[in-house]
N, C-alpha and C positions, 0 to 999 in steps of 0.2 A: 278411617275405615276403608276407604277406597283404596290406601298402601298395604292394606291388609288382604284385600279381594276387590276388582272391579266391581260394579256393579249398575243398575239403574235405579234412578230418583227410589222409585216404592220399594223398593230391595233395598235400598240406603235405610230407608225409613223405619224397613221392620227391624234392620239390625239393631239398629241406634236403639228403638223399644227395649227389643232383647237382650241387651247390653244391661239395661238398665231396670231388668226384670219386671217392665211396665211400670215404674215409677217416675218416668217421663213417657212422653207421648210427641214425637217430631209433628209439629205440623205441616203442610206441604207448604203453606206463607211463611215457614222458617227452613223449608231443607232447600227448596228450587231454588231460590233469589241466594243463597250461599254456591249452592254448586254452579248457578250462572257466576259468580264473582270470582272463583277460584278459575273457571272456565277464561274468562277473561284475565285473568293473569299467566295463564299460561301452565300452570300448577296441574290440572287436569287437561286431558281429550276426549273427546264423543267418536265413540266408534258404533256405527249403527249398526244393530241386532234386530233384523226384523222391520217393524215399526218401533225400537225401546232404543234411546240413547243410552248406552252404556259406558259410565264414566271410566277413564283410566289413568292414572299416576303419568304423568309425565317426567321427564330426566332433570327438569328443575323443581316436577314437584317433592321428584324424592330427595330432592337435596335438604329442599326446605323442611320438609319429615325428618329427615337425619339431623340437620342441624338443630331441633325443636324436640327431641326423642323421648329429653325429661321431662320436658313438660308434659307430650302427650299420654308418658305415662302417668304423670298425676293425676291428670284428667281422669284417665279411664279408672283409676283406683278411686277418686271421687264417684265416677258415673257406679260402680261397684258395690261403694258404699252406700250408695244409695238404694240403688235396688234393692238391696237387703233389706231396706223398710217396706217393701212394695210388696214383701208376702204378708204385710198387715193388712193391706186390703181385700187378702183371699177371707173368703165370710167364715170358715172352718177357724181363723185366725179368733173371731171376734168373741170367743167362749173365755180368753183366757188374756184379752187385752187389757182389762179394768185390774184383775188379780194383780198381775206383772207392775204396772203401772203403781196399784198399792205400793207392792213389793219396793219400787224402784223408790217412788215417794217415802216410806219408812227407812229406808239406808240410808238417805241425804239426810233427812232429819236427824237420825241418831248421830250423824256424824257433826252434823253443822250443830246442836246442842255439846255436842261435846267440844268444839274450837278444833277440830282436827287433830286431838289428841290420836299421836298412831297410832299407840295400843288399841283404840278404839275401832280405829280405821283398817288395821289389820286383822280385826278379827268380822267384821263385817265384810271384808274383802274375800275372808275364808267362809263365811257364809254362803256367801251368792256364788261363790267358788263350786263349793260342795254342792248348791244347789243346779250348778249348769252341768256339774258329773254325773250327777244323779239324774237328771233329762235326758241327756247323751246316753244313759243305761236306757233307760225306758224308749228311746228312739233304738237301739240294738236289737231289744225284745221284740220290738213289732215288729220290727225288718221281719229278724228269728219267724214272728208267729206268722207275719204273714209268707212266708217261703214253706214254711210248715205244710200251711193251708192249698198253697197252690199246689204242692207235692203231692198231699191227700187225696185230693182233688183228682188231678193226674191219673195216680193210679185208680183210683175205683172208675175213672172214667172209662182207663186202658180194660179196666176189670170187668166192666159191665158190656164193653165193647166183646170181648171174649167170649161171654155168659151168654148173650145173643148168637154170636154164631152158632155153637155149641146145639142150643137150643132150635137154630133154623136146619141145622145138618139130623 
């Protein structure tokens, strides 16, 4: 992160969250005692902001980033994939976690009862298929309703702004 943008410790901290769309939580006993160790190798520098250390990429640390660039992209497609689960904890989320879940439990079933027969496998594949195209429509529609709504809104607002002057002249 820090090859990405300098930063200091709490600034580190939120990133790495956001990264991770609150699905992890850095704690400061797990980000300081790293950034002091990378500090001591020489990897990063402190350049003082104020009262804020602000860590920065040194010319050996970006070596070590470049030589490691696979990996660190794994990582972050990991830290990625993860956060994805993290909008399960949003409570709006919890109306349709047990459904889903069903859902998920009855396709392994039908499939592991059947020995992985692919005919089988392929047509439950095209189920849940259909079923995530069919959600991706109804996420379109609401976009749709809700820009509608905001438009509406807008103008009778622009309208009633109007209606009053009108009325005070």
């Amino acid at each position: 992160m820090i090859a990405e943008q300098p930063g200091h410790g709490y600034e580190l901290m939120n990133r790495l969250e956001e990264r991770f769309a609150g699905a992890y939580k850095a704690s400061a006993g797990a980000v300081y005692p790293t950034l002091q160790l990378v500090e001591d190798e020489g990897l990063v520098e402190v350049q003082r902001d104020g009262g804020r250390k602000v860590f920065h990429l040194t010319a050996d640390g970006r070596e070590v980033v470049d030589a490691h660039q696979r990996d660190i992209d794994r990582i972050w497609a990991r830290a990625t994939a993860r956060g994805e689960w993290g909008l399960l904890r949003d409570p709006d989320a919890a109306e349709i976690v047990a459904p889903a879940l069903r859902l998920f439990k009855t396709a392994v079933g039908v499939i592991v009862r059947a020995h992985g027969d692919p005919v089988v496998v392929e047509r439950v594949r095209e189920v849940l298929d259909d079923a995530r195209r069919e959600l991706k429509e109804i996420k379109r529609d609401a976009k749709a309703r809700r820009r509608a709504v905001r438009h509406h809104h807008h103008r009778r607002h622009h309208h009633d702004h109007h209606h009053d002057r009108e009325r005070n002249e």
